[in-house]
C-alpha positions in Angstrom: -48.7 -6.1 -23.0 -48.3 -7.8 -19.5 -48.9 -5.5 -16.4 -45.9 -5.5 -14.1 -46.5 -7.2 -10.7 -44.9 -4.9 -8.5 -44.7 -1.5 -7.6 -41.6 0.6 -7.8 -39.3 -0.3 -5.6 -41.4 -3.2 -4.2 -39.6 -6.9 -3.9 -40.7 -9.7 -5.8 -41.3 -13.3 -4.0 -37.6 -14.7 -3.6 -36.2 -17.6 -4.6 -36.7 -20.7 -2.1 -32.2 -20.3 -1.9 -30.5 -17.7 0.3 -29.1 -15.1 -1.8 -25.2 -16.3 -2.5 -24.8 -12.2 -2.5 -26.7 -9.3 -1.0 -25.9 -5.7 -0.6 -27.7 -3.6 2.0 -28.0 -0.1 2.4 -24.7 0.6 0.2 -23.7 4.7 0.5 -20.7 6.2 -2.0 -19.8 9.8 -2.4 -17.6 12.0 -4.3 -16.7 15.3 -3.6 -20.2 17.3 -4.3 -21.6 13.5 -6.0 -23.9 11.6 -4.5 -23.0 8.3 -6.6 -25.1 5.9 -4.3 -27.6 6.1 -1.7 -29.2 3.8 0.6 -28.6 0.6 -2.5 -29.5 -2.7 -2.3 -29.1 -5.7 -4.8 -29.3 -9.4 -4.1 -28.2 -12.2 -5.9 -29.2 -16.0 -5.9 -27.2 -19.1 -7.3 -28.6 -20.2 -11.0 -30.1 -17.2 -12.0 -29.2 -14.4 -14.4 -29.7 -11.0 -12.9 -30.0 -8.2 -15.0 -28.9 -4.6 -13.6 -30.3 -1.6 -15.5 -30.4 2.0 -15.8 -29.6 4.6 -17.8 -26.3 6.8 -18.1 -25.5 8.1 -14.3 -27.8 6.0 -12.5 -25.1 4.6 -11.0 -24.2 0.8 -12.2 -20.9 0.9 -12.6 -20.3 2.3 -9.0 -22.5 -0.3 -7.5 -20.2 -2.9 -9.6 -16.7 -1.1 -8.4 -18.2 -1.9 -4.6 -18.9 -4.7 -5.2 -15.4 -6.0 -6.9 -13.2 -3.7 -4.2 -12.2 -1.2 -6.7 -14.2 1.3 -3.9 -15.0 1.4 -0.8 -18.7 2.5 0.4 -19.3 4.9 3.1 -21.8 2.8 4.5 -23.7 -0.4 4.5 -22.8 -4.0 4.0 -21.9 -6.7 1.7 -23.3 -10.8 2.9 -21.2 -13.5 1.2 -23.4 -16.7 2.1 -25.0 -14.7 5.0 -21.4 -13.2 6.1 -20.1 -10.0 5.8 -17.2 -9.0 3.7 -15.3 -5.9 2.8 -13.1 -6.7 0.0 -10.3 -4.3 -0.6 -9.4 -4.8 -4.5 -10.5 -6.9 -7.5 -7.9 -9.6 -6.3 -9.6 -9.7 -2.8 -12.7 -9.6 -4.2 -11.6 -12.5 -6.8 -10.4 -14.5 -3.8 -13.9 -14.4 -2.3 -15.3 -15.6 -5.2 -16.7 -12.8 -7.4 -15.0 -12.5 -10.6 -15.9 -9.8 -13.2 -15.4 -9.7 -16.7 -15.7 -6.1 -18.4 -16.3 -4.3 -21.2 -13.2 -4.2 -22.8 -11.4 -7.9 -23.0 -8.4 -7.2 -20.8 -6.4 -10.4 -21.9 -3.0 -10.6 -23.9 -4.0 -11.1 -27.6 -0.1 -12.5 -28.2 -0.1 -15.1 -25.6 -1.9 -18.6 -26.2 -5.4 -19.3 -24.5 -4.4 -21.7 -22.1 -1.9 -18.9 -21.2 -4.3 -16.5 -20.4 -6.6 -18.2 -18.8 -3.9 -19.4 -16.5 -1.7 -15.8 -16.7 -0.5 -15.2 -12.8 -1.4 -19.0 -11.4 0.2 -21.4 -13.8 0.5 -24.7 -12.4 3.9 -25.6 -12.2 5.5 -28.9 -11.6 9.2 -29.4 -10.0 9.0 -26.1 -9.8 8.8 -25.2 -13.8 5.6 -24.4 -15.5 3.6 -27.6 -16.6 2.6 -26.7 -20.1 0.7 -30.2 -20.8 -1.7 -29.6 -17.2 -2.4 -25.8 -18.4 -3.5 -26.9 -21.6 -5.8 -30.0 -20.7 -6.9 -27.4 -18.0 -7.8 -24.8 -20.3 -9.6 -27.0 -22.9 -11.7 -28.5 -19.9 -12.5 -24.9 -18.9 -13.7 -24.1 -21.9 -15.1 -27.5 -22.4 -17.7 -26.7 -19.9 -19.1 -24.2 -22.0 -19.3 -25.7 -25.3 -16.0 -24.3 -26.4 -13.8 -26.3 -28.5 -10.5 -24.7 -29.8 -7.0 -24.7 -30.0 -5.8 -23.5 -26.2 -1.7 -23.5 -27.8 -2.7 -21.0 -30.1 -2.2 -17.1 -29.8 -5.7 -15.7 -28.4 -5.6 -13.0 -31.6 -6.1 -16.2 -33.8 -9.9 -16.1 -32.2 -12.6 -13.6 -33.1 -13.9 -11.2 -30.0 -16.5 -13.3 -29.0 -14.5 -16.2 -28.3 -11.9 -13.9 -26.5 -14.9 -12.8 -24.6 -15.9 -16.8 -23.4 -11.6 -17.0 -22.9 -12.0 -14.4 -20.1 -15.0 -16.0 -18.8 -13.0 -19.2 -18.4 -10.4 -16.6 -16.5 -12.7 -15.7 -14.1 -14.1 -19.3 -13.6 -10.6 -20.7 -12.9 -10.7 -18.9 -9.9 -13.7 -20.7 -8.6 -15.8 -17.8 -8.9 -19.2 -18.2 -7.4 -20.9 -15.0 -8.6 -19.2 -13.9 -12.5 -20.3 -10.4 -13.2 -20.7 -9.3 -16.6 -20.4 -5.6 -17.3 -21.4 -4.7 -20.8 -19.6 -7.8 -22.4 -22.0 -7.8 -25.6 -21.3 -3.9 -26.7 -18.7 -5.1 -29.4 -20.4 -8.4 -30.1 -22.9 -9.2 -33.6 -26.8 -11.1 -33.0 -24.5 -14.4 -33.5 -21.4 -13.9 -31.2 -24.1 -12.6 -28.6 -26.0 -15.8 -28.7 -23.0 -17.8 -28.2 -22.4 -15.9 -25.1 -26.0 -16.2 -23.8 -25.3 -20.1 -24.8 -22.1 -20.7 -22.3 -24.5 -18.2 -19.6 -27.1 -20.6 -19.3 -25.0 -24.0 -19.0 -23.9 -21.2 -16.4 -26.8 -20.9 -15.1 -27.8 -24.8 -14.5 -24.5 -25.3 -12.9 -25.9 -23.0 -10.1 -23.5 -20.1 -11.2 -25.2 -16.6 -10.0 -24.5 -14.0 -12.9 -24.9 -10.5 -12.9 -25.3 -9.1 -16.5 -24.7 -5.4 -17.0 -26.2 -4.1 -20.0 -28.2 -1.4 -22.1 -29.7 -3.7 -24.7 -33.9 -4.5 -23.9 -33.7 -7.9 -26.4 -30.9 -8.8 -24.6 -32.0 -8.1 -21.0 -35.6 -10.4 -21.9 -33.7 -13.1 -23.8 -31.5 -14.1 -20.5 -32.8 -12.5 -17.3 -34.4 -14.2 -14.6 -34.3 -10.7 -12.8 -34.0 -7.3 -12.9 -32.7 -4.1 -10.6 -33.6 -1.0 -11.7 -31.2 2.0 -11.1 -31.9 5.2 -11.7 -30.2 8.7 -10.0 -27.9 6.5 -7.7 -31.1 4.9 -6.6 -32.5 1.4 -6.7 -35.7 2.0 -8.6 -36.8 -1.5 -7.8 -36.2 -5.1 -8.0 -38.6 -7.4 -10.4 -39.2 -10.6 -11.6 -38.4 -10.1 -15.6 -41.6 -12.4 -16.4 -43.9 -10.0 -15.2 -42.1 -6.9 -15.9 -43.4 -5.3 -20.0 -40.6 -3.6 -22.0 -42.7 -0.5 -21.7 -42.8 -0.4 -17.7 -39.1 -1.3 -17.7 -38.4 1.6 -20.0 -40.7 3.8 -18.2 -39.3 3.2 -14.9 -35.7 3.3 -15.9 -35.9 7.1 -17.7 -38.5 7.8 -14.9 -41.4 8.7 -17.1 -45.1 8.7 -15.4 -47.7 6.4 -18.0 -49.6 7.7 -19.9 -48.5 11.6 -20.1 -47.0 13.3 -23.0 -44.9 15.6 -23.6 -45.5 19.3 -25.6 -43.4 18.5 -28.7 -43.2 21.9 -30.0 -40.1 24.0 -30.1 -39.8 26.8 -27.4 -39.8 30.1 -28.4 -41.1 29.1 -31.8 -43.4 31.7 -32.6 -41.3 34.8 -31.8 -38.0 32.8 -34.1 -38.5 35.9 -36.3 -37.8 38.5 -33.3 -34.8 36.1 -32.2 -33.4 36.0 -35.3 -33.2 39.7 -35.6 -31.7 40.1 -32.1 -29.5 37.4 -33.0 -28.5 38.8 -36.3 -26.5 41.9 -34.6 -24.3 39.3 -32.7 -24.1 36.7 -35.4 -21.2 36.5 -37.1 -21.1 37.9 -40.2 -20.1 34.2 -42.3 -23.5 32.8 -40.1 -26.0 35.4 -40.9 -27.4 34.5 -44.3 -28.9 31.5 -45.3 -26.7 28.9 -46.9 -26.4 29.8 -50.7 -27.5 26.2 -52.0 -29.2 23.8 -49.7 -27.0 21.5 -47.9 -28.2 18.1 -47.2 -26.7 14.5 -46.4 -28.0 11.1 -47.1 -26.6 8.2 -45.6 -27.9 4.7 -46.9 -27.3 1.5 -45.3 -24.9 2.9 -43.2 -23.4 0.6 -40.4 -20.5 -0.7 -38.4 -20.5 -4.6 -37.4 -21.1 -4.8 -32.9 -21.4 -1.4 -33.1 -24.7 -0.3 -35.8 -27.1 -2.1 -37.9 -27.7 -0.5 -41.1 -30.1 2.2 -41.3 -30.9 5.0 -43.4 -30.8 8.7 -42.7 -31.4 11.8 -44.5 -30.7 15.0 -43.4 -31.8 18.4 -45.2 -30.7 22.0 -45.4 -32.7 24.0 -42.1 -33.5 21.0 -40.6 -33.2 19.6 -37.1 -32.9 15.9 -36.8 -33.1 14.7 -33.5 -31.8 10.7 -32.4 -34.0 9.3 -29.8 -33.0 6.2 -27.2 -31.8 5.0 -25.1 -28.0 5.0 -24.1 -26.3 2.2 -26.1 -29.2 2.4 -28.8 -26.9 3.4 -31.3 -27.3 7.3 -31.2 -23.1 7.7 -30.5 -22.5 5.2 -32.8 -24.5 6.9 -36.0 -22.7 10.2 -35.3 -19.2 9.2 -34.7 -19.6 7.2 -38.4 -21.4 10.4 -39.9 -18.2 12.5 -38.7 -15.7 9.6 -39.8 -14.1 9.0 -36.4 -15.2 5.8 -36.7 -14.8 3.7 -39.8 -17.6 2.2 -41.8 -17.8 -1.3 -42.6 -21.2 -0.7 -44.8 -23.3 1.9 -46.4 -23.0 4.8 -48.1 -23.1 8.7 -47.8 -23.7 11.6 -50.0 -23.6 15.1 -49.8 -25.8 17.4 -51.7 -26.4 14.2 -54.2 -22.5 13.2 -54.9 -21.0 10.0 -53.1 -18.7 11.0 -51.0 -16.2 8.9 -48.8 -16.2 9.8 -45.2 -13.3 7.9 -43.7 -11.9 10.2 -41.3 -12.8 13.3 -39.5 -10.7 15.5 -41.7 -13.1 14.1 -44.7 -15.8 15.0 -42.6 -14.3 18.8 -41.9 -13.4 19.3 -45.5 -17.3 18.6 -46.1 -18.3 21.0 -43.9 -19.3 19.0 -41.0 -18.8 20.0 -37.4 -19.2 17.5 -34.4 -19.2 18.5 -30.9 -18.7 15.0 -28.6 -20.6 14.0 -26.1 -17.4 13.6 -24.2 -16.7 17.1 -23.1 -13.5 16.4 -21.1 -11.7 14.4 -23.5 -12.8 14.5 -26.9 -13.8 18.0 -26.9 -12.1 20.4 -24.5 -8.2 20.5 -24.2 -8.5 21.7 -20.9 -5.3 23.0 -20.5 -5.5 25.8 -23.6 -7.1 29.0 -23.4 -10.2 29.9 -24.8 -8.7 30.9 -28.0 -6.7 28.3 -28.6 -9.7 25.4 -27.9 -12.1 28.2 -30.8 -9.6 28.2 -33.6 -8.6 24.7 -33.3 -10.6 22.6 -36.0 -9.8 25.4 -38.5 -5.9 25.1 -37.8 -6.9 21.5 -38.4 -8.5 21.6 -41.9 -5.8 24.0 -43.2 -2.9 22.4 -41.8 0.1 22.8 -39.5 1.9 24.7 -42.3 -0.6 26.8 -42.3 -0.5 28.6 -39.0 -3.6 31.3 -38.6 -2.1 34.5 -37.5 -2.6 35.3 -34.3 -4.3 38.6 -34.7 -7.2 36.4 -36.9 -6.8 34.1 -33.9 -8.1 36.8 -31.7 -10.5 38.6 -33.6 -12.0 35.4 -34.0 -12.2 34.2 -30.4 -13.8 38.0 -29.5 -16.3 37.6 -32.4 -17.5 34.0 -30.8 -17.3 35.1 -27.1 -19.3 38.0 -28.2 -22.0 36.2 -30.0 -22.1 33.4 -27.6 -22.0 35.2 -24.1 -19.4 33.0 -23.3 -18.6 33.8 -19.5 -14.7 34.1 -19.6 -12.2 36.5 -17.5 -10.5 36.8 -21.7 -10.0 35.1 -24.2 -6.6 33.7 -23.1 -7.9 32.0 -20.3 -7.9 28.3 -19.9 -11.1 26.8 -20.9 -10.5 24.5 -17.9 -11.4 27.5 -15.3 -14.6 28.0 -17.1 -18.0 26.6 -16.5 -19.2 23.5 -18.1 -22.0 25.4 -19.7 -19.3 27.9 -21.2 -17.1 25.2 -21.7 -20.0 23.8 -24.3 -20.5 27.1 -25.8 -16.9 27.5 -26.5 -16.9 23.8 -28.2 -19.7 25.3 -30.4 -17.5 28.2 -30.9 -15.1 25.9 -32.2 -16.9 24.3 -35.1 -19.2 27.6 -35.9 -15.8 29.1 -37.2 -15.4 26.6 -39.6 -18.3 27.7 -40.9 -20.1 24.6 -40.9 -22.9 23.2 -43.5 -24.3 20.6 -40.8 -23.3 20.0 -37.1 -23.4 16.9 -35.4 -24.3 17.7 -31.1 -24.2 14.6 -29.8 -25.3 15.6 -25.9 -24.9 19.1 -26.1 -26.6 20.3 -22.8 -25.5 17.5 -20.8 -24.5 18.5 -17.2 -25.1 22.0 -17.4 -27.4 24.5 -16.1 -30.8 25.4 -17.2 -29.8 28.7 -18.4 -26.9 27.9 -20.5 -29.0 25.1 -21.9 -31.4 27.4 -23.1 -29.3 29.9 -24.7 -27.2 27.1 -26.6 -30.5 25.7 -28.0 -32.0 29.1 -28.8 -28.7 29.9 -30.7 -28.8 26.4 -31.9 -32.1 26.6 -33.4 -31.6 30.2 -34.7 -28.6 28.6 -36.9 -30.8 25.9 -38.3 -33.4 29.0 -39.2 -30.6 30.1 -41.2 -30.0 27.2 -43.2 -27.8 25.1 -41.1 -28.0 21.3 -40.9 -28.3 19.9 -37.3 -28.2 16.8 -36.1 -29.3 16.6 -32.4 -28.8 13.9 -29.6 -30.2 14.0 -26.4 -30.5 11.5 -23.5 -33.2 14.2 -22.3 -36.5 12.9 -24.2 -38.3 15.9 -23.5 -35.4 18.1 -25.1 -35.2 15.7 -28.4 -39.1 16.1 -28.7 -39.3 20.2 -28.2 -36.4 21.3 -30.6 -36.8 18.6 -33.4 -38.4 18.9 -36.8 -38.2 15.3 -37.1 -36.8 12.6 -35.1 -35.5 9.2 -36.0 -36.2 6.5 -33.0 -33.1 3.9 -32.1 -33.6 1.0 -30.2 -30.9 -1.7 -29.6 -28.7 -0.4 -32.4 -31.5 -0.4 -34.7 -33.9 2.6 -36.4 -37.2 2.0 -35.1 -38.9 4.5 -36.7 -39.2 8.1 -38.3 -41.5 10.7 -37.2 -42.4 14.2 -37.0 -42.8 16.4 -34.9 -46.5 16.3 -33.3 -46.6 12.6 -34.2 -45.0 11.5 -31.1 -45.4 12.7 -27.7 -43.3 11.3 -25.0 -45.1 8.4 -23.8 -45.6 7.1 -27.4 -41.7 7.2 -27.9 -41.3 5.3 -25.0 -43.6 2.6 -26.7 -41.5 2.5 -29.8 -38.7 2.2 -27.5 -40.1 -0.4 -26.0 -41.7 -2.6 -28.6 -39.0 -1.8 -31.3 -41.9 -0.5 -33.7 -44.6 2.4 -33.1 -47.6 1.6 -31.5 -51.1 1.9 -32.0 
């Protein structure tokens, strides 16, 4: 494995061009968030710069900067050696720096050569010269290998064309820098090497490209470069040729080489006296073990741009843990494990029978509970009480018809904020008031009172305090002592590593291994990570 040439945060030798871009010292804050602090990125013309980092670390601020969408409290932005402030993604287009995003933003009904022209269509004695939009368009995407239709309507075309059909946007604008911010995420192995096709006939024009992503393969298969971000940080800028997978990885989570992590579950050896204690709060319907051991298998399960099929078994007591990093595919396997999103191959059973899992309420009926990682607006209705966010999913698997009365509503909010030590003035105040931590625990409230045979927590202790993360695991793990099924995601490695019995590795929307626990410490993970298989 090649030894990285510089040190973090060092500067490799530049390019023999000025940079075409460079931003110097760039500050942004939001109330009580430092989002960036003290950033700097440069870019040069034909080259591919990768910017990386995980969740938080502050990419898609730098990017909103950069395109005008914000304004930074501080430090500069050189077009060609000038300054430049622009005010809004038009201003910013008008400089010269177009962006493409995640999410195509085109109009699926109109034709191609419409949208590539949408706002600035040439016109002719004052009318709008059809025949010079579409020879236009064509020699657009001409340029990059593209040969369609431009009079057809852009649904006709599959995502990854749509995606080089916004690329063409931005280029009609005679961008000089085109920033790409996740634009493979939907995208299968061979609509993502078309892309990385038209990117490097990009490239040899003298284009500068900034490629957003989360994907490893992806990031060595194109870069020239890469900027490390991590905590609102630049962690570093390096030259991807002499940059290993492992270093990259190592200095985008942060992690020191060569030190492990202690892999076994806190509190483990006095479960017994927990579960005791936590037997006189435990509701009554969570107290005993499950009566017959509750188990899923999933086999070959997978969602085209989204998973890769794997295979996944989880058993009655057990705590599975996902490990990776974000856009690995963690999300992705639970959201199709819960239903909320479709399938497109695989199957799953549940304690040995086939079972069709096409919706949440499929999921519910089999006695699965998933708390989202998206607290605000998959989980919370921030808005209702605290009684009203607990007693939700069961009003949902029995039905609007069938209303819960509102004295069982109360009892069992008391019995949860009880058990839980959820913080709350009452159980009719909005969960919005409450802190995130209690927030979480009420979410967990919420699926417990369905009485669940396996829960899916998919970032359960993310952006809370150290204290309420410890009680929810402790409670957490005390469930899966009585029989529960869990199924636990973490962006925290050390946390996926301490609480799981076994942990299955992701790695570019791929399983890259099984293990448990004890066979992995933290720096070996990384390696898997890394190298997409466990290493030696």
């Amino acid at each position: 494995m090649n030894t990285p040439a510089h040190a973090a945060g060092s500067t490799p030798t530049a390019p023999q061009a000025a940079p075409v871009l460079e931003l110097r010292g760039i500050c942004k804050q939001f109330p009580g968030v430092k989002a960036l602090s003290e950033v700097g990125l440069r870019l040069f013309p034909g080259e591919v710069h990768t910017l990386m980092g995980q969740n938080g670390a502050g990419k898609s601020t730098l990017i909103k900067v950069l395109t005008g969408v914000y304004t930074p409290e501080r430090g500069q932005i050189l077009l060609d050696g000038a300054a430049i402030r622009p005010s809004s993604t038009l201003d910013a287009q008008r400089l010269g720096i177009s962006t493409v995003y995640q999410e195509v933003n085109l109009c699926p009904n109109l034709s191609v050569a419409e949208n590539i022209f949408i706002g600035r269509y040439p016109r002719r004695f004052g009318r709008i010269d059809w025949h010079s939009m579409r020879l236009q368009a064509a020699a657009l995407l001409e340029r990059m290998g593209i040969r369609i239709d431009v009079a057809a309507p852009l649904a006709r075309y599959p995502l990854a064309i749509q995606q080089m059909v916004a690329i063409s946007r931005a280029l009609n604008v005679r961008a000089r820098v085109l920033v790409l911010d996740e634009p493979t995420s939907s995208l299968d192995e061979n609509e993502v090497a078309l892309l990385f096709g038209v990117l490097r006939q990009l490239r040899a024009d003298g284009m500068a490209i900034l490629f957003v992503t989360h994907f490893l393969d992806q990031t060595y298969a194109i870069s020239d470069r890469i900027t490390v971000m991590r905590n609102g940080e630049r962690e570093g800028e390096y030259n991807c040729a002499e940059l290993s997978r492992l270093a990259l990885v190592n200095k985008m989570v942060g992690a020191a080489d060569g030190h492990g992590a202690d892999a076994a579950r806190p509190g483990a050896q006095s479960g017994a006296q927990f579960d005791t204690a936590l037997d006189a709060g435990l509701p009554a319907r969570l107290r005993a073990p499950a009566p017959q051991p509750a188990f899923l298998l999933a086999r070959g399960l997978g969602r085209k741009g989204a998973l890769a099929p794997l295979d996944l078994d989880i058993h009655s007591g057990e705590l599975l843990g996902l490990c990776g990093l974000l856009g690995s595919g963690r999300t992705e396997t639970a959201r199709l494990l819960f239903g909320a999103d479709k399938a497109d191959s695989g199957a799953i059973a549940i304690d040995g029978k086939v079972c069709s899992i096409a919706a949440p309420r499929d999921a519910i009926a089999a006695g699965i509970g998933f708390c989202s990682e998206d607290r605000k607006h998959e989980g919370a209705v921030l808005e209702l009480s605290v009684r009203e966010n607990i007693i939700l999913a069961l009003q949902a698997r029995g039905g609007l018809l069938r209303a819960i009365p509102m004295r069982h509503q109360q009892a069992l909010a008391e019995e949860y904020v009880r058990s839980l030590g959820i913080k709350t003035a009452g159980i009719e105040t909005p969960i919005g008031t409450l802190s995130g931590g209690n927030q979480q625990k009420v979410l967990l409230a919420r699926w417990l009172a369905t009485a669940p045979r396996m829960l899916i927590l998919d970032e359960p202790t993310r952006g809370i305090d150290v204290r309420a993360k410890q009680e929810i695991m402790d409670y957490v793990g005390a469930l899966c002592r009585k029989g529960m099924s869990i199924l636990f995601i973490s962006s925290e490695l050390s946390e996926v590593l301490r609480y799981s019995d076994r942990m299955l590795v992701l790695r570019d929307r791929k399983a890259s291994g099984e293990f448990r626990r004890g066979e992995l410490d933290e720096h070996s993970v990384l390696q898997v990570i890394a190298a997409g298989e466990r290493c030696a």
